[in-house]
mmCIF file of the N, C-alpha and C atoms, coordinates in Angstrom:
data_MODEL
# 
_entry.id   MODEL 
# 
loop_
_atom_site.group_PDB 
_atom_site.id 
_atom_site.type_symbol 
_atom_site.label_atom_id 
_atom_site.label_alt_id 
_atom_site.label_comp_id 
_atom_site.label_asym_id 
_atom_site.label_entity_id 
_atom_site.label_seq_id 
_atom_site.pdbx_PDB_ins_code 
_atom_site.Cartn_x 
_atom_site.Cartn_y 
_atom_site.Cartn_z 
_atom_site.occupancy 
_atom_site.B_iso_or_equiv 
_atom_site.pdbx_formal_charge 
_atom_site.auth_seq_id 
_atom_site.auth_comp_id 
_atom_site.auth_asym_id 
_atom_site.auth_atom_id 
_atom_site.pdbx_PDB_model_num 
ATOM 1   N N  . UNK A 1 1  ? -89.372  -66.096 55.658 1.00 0.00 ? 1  UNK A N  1 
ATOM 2   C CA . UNK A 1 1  ? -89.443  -65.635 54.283 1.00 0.00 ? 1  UNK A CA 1 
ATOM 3   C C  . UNK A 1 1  ? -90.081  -66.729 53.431 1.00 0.00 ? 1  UNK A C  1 
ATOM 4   N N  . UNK A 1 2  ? -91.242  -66.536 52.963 1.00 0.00 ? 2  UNK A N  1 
ATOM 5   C CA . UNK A 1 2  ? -91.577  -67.464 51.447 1.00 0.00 ? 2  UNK A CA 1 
ATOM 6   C C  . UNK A 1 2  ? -91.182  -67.578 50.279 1.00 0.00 ? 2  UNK A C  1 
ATOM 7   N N  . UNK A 1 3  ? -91.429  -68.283 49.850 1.00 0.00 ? 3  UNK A N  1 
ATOM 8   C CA . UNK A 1 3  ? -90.432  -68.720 48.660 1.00 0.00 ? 3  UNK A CA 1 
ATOM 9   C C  . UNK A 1 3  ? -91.702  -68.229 47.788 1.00 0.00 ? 3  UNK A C  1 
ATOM 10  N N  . UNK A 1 4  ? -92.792  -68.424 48.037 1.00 0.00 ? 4  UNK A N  1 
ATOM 11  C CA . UNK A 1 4  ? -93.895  -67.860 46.779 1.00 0.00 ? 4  UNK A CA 1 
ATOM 12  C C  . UNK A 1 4  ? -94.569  -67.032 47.463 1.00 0.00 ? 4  UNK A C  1 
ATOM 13  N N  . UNK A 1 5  ? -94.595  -65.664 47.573 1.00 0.00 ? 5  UNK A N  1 
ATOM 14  C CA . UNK A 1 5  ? -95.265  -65.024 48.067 1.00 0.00 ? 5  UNK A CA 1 
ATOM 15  C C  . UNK A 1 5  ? -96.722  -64.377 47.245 1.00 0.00 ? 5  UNK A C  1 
ATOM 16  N N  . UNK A 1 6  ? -98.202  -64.427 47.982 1.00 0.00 ? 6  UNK A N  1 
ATOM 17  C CA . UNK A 1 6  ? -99.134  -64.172 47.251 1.00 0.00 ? 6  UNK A CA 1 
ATOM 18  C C  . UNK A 1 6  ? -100.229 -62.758 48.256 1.00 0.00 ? 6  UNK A C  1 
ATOM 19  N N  . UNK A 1 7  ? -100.439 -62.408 46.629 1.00 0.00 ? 7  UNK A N  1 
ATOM 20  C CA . UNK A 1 7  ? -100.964 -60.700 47.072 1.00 0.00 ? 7  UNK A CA 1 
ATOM 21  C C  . UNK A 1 7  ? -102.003 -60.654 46.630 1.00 0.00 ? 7  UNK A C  1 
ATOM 22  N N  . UNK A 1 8  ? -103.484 -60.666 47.171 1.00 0.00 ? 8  UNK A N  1 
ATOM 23  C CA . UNK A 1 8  ? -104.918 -60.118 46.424 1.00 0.00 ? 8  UNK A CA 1 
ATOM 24  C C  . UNK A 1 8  ? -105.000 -59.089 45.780 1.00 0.00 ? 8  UNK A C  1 
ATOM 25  N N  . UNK A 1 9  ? -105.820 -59.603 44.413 1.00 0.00 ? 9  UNK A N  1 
ATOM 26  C CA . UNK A 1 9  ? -105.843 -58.486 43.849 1.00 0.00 ? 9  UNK A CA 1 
ATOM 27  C C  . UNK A 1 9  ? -106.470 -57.476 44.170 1.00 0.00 ? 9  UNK A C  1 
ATOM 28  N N  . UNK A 1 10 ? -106.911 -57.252 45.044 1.00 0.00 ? 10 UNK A N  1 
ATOM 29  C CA . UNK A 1 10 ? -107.898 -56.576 45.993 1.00 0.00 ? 10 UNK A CA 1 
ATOM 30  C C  . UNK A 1 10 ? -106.607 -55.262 46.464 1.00 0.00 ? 10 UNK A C  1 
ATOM 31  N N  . UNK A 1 11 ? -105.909 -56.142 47.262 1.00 0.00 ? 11 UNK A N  1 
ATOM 32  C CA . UNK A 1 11 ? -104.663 -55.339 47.607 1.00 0.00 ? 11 UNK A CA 1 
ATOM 33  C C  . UNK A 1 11 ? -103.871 -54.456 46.692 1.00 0.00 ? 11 UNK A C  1 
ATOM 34  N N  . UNK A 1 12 ? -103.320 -55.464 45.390 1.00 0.00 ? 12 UNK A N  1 
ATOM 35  C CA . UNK A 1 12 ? -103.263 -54.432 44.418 1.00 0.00 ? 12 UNK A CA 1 
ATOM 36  C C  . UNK A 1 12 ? -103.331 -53.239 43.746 1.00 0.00 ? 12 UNK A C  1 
ATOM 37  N N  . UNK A 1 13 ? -104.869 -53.675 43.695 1.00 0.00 ? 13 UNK A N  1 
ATOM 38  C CA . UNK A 1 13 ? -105.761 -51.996 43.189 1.00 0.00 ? 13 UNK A CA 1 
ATOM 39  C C  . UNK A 1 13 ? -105.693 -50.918 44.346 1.00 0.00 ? 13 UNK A C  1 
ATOM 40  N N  . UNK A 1 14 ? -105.835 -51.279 45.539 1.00 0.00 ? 14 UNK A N  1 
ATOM 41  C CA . UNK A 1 14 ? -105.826 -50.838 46.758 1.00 0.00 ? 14 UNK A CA 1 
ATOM 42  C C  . UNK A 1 14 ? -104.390 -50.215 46.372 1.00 0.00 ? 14 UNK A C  1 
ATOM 43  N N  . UNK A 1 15 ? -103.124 -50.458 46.448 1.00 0.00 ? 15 UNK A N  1 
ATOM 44  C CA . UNK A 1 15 ? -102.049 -49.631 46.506 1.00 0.00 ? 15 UNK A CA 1 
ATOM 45  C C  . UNK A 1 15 ? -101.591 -49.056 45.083 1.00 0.00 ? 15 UNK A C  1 
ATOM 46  N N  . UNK A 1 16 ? -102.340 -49.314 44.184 1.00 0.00 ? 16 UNK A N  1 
ATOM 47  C CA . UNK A 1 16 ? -102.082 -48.879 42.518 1.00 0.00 ? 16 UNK A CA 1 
ATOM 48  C C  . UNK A 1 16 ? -102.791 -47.182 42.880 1.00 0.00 ? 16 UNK A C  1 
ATOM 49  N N  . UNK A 1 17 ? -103.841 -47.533 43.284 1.00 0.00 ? 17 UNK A N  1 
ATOM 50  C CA . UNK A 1 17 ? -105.155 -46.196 43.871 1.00 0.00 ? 17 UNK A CA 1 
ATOM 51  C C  . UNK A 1 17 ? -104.136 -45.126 44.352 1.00 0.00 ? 17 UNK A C  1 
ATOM 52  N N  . UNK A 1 18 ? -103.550 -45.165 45.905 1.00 0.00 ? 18 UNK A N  1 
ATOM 53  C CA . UNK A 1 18 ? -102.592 -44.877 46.313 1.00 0.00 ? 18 UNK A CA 1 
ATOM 54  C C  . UNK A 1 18 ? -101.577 -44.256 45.651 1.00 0.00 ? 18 UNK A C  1 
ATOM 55  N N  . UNK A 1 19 ? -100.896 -45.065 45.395 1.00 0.00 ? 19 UNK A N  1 
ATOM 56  C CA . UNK A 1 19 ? -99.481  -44.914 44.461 1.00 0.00 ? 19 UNK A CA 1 
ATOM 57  C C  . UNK A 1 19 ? -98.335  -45.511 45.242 1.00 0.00 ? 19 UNK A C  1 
ATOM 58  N N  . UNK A 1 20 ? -98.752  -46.428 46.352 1.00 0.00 ? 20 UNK A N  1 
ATOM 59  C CA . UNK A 1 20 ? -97.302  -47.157 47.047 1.00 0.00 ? 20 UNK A CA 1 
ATOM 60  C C  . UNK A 1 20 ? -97.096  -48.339 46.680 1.00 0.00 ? 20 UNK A C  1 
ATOM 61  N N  . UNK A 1 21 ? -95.956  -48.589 47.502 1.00 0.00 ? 21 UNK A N  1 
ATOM 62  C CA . UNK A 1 21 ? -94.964  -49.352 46.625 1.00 0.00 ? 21 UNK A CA 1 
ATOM 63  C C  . UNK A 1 21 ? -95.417  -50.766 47.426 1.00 0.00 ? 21 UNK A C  1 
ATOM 64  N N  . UNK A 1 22 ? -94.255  -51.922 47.331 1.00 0.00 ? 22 UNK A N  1 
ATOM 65  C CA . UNK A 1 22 ? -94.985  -53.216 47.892 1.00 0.00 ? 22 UNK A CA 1 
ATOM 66  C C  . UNK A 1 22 ? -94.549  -52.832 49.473 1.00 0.00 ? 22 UNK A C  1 
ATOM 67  N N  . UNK A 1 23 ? -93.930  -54.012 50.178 1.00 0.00 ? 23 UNK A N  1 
ATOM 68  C CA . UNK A 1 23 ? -94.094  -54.152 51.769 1.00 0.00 ? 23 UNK A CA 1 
ATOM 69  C C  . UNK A 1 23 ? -92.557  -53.428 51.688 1.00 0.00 ? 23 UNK A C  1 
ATOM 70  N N  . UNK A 1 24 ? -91.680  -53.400 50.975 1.00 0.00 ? 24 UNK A N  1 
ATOM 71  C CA . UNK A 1 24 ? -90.461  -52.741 50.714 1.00 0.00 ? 24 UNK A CA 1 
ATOM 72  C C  . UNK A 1 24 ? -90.019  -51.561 51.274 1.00 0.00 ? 24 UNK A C  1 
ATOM 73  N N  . UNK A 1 25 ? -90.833  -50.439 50.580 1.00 0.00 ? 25 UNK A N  1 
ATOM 74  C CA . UNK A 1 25 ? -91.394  -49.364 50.023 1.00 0.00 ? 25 UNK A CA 1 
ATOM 75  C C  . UNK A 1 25 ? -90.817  -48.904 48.744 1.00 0.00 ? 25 UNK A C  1 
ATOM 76  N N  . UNK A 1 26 ? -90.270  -50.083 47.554 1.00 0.00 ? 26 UNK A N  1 
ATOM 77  C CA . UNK A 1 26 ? -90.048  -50.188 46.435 1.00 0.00 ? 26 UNK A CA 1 
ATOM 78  C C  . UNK A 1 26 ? -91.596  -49.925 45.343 1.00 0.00 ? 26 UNK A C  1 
ATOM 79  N N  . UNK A 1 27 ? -91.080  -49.138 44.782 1.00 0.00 ? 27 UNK A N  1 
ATOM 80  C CA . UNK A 1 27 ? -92.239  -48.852 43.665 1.00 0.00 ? 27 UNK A CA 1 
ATOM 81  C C  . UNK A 1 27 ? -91.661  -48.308 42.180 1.00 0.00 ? 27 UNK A C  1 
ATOM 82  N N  . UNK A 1 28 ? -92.502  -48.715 40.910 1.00 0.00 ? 28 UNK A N  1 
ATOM 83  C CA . UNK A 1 28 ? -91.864  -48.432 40.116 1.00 0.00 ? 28 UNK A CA 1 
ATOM 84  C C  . UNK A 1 28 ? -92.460  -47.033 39.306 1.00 0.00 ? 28 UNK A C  1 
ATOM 85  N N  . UNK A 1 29 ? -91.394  -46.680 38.782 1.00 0.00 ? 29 UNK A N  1 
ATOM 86  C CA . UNK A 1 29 ? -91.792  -45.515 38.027 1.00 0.00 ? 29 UNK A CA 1 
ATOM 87  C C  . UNK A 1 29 ? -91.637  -44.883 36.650 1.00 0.00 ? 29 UNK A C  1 
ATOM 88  N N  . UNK A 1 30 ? -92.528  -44.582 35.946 1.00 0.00 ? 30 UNK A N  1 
ATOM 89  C CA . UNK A 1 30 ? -92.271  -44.378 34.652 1.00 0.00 ? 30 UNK A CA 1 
ATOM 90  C C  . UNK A 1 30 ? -90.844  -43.791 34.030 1.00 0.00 ? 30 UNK A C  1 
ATOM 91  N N  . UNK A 1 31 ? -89.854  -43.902 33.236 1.00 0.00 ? 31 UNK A N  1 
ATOM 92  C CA . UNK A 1 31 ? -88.675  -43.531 33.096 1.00 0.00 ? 31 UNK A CA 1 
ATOM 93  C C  . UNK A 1 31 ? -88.501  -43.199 31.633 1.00 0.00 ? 31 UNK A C  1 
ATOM 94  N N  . UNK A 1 32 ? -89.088  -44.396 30.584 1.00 0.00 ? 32 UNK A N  1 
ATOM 95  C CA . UNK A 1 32 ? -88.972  -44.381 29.705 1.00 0.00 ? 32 UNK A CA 1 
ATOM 96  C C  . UNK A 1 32 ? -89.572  -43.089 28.945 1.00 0.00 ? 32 UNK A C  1 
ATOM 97  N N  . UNK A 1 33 ? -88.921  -42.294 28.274 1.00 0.00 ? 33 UNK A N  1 
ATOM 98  C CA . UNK A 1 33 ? -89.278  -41.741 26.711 1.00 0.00 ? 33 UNK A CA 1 
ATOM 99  C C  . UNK A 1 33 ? -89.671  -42.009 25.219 1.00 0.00 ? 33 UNK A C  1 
ATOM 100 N N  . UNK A 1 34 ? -90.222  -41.294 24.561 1.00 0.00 ? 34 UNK A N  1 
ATOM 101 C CA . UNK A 1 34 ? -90.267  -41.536 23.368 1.00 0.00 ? 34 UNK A CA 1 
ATOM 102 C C  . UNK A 1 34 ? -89.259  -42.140 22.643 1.00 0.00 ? 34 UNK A C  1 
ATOM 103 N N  . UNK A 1 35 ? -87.979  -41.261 23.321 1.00 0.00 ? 35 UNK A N  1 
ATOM 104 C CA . UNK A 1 35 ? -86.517  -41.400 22.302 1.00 0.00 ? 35 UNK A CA 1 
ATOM 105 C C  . UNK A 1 35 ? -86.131  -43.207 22.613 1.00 0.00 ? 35 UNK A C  1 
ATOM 106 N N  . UNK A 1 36 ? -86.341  -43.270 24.344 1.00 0.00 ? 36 UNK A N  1 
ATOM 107 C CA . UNK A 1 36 ? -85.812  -44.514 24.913 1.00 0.00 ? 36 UNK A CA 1 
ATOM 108 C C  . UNK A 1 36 ? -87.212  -45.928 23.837 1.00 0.00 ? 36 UNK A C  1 
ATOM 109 N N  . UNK A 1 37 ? -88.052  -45.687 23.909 1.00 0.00 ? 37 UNK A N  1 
ATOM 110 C CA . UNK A 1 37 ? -89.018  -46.501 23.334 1.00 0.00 ? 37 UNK A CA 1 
ATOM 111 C C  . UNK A 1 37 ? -89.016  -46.543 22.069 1.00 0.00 ? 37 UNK A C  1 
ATOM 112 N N  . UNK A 1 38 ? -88.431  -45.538 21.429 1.00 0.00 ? 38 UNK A N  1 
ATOM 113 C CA . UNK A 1 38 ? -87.907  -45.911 19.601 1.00 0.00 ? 38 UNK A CA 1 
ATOM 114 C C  . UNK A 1 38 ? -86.641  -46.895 19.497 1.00 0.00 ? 38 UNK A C  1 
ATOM 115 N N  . UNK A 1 39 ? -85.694  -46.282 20.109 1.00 0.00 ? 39 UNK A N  1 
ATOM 116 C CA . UNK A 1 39 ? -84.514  -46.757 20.475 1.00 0.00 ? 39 UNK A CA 1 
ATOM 117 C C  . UNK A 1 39 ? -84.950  -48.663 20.437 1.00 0.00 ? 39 UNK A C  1 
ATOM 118 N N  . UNK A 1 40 ? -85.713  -48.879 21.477 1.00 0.00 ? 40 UNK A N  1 
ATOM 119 C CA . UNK A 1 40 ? -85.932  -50.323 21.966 1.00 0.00 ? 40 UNK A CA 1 
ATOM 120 C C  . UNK A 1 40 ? -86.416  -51.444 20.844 1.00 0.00 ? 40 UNK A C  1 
ATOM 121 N N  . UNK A 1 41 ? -87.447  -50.558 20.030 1.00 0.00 ? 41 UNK A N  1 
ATOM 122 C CA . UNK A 1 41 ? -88.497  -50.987 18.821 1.00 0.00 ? 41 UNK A CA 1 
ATOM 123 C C  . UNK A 1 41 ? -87.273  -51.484 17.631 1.00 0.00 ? 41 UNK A C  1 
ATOM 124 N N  . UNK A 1 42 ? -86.429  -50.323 17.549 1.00 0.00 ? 42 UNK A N  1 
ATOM 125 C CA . UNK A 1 42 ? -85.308  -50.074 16.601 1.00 0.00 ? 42 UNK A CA 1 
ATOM 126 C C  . UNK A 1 42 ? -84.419  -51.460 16.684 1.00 0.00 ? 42 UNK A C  1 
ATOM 127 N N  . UNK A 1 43 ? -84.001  -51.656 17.965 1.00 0.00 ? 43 UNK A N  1 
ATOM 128 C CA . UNK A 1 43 ? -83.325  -52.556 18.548 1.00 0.00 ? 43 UNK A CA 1 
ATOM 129 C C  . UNK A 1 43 ? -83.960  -54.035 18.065 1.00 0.00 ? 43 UNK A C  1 
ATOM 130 N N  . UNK A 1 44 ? -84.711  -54.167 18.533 1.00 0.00 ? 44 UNK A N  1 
ATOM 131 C CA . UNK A 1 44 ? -86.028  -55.272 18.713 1.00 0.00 ? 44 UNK A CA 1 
ATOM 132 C C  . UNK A 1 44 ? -86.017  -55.828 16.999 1.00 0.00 ? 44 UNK A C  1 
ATOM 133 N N  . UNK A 1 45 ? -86.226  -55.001 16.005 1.00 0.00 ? 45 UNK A N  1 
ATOM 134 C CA . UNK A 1 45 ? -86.126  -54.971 14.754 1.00 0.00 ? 45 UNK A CA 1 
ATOM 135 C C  . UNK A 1 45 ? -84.456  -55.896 14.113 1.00 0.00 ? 45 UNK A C  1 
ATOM 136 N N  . UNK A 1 46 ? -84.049  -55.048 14.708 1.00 0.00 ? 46 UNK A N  1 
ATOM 137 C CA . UNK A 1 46 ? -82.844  -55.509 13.956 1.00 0.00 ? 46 UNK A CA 1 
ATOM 138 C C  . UNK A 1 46 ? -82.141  -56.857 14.953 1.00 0.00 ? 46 UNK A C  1 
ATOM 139 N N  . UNK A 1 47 ? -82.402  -57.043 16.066 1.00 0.00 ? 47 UNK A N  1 
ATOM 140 C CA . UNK A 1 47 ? -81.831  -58.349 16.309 1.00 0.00 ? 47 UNK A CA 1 
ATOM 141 C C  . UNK A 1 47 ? -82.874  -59.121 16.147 1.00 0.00 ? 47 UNK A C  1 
ATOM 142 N N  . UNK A 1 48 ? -83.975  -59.082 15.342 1.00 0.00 ? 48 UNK A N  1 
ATOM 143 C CA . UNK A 1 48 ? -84.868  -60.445 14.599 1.00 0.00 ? 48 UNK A CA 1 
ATOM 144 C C  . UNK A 1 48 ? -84.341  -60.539 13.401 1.00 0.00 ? 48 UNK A C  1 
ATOM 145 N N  . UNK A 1 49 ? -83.873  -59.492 12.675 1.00 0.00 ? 49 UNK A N  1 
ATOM 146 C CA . UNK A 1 49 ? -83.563  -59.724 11.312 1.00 0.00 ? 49 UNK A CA 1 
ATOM 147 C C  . UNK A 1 49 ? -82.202  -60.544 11.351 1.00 0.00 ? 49 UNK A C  1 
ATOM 148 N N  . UNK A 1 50 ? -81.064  -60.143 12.135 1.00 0.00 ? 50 UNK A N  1 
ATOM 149 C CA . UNK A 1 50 ? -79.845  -60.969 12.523 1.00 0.00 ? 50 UNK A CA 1 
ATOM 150 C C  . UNK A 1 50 ? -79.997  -62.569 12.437 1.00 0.00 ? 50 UNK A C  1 
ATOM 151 N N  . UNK A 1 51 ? -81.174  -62.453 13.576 1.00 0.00 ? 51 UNK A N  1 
ATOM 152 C CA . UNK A 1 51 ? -81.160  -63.505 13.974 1.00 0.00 ? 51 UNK A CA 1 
ATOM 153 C C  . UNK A 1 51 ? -81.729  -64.486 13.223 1.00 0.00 ? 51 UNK A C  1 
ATOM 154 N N  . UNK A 1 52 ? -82.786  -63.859 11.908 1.00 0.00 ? 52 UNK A N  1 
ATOM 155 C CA . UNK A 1 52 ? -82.869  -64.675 11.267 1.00 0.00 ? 52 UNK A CA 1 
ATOM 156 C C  . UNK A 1 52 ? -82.497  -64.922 10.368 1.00 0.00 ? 52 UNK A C  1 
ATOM 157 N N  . UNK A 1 53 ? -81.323  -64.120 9.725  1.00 0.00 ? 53 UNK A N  1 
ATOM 158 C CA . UNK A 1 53 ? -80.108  -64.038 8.574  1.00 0.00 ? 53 UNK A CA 1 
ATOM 159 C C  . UNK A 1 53 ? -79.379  -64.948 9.150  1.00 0.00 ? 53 UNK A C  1 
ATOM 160 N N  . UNK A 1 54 ? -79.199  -65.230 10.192 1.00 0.00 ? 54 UNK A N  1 
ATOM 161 C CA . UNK A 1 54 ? -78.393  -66.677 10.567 1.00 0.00 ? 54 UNK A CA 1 
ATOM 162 C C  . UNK A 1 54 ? -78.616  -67.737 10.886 1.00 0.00 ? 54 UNK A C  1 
ATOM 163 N N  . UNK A 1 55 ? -79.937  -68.133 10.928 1.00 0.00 ? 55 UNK A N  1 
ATOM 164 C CA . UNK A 1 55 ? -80.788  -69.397 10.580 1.00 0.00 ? 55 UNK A CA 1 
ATOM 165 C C  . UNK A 1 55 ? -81.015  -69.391 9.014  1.00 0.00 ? 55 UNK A C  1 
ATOM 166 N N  . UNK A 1 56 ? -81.164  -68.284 8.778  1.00 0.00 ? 56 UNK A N  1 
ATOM 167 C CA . UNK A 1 56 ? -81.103  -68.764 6.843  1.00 0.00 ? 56 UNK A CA 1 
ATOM 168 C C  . UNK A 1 56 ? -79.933  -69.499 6.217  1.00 0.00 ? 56 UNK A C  1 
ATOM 169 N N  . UNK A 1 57 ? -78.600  -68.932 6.937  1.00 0.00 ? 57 UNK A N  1 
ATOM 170 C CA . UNK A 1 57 ? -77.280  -69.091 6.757  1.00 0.00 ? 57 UNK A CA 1 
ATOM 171 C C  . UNK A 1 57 ? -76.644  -70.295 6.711  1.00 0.00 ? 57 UNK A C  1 
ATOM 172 N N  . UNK A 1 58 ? -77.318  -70.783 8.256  1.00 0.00 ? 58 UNK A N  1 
ATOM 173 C CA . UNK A 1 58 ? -77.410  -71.938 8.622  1.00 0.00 ? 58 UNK A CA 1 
ATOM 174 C C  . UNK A 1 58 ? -77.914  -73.403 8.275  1.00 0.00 ? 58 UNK A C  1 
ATOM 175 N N  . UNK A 1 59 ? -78.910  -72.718 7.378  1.00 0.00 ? 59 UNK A N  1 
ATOM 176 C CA . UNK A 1 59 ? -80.254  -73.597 6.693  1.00 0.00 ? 59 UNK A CA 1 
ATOM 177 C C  . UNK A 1 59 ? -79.336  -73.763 5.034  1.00 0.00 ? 59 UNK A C  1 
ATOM 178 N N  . UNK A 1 60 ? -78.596  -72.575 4.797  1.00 0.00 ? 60 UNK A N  1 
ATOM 179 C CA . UNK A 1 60 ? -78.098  -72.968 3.727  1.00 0.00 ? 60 UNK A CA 1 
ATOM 180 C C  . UNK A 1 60 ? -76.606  -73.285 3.249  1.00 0.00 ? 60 UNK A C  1 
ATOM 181 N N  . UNK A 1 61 ? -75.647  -73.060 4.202  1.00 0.00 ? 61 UNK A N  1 
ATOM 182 C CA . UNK A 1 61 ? -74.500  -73.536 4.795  1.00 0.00 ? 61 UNK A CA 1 
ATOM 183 C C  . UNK A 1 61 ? -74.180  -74.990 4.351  1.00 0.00 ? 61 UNK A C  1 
ATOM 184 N N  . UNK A 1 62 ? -72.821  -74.905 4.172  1.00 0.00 ? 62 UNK A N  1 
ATOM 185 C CA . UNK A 1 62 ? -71.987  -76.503 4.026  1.00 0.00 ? 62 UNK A CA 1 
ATOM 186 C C  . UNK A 1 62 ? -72.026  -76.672 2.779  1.00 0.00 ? 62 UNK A C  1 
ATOM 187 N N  . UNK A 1 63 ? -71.593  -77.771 2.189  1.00 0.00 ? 63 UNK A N  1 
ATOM 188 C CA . UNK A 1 63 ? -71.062  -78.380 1.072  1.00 0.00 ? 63 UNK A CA 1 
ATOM 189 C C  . UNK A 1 63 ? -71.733  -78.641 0.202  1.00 0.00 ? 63 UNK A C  1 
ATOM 190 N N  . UNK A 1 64 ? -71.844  -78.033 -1.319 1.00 0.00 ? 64 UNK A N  1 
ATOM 191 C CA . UNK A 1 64 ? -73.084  -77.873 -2.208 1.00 0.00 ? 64 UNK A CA 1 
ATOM 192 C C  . UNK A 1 64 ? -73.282  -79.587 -2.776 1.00 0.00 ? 64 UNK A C  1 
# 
């Protein structure tokens, strides 16, 4: 077993063409929705704003 295993991109396109998976026969497959991909954006949004309401917090925090 290698610890870094390397694949031409040659090979790649070659099994993208196809549609198989690696030496496994693991392959991935589209899952996500509209609803699931708003959901994520939605998400994504609001733990930047958190996160930066508490570096502000932080920035202005302690003893006047």
């Amino acid at each position: 077993m290698d610890l870094f295993r390397k694949k031409s991109v040659d090979r790649i396109m070659e099994q993208a063409a196809k549609g198989d998976g690696d030496a496994h026969g693991i392959s991935l497959s589209k899952h996500l929705g509209v609803r699931d991909l708003t959901a994520l954006g939605i998400a994504a949004i609001v733990g930047a704003g958190i996160f930066s309401t508490i570096g502000n917090a932080s920035a202005n925090g302690g003893p006047v």
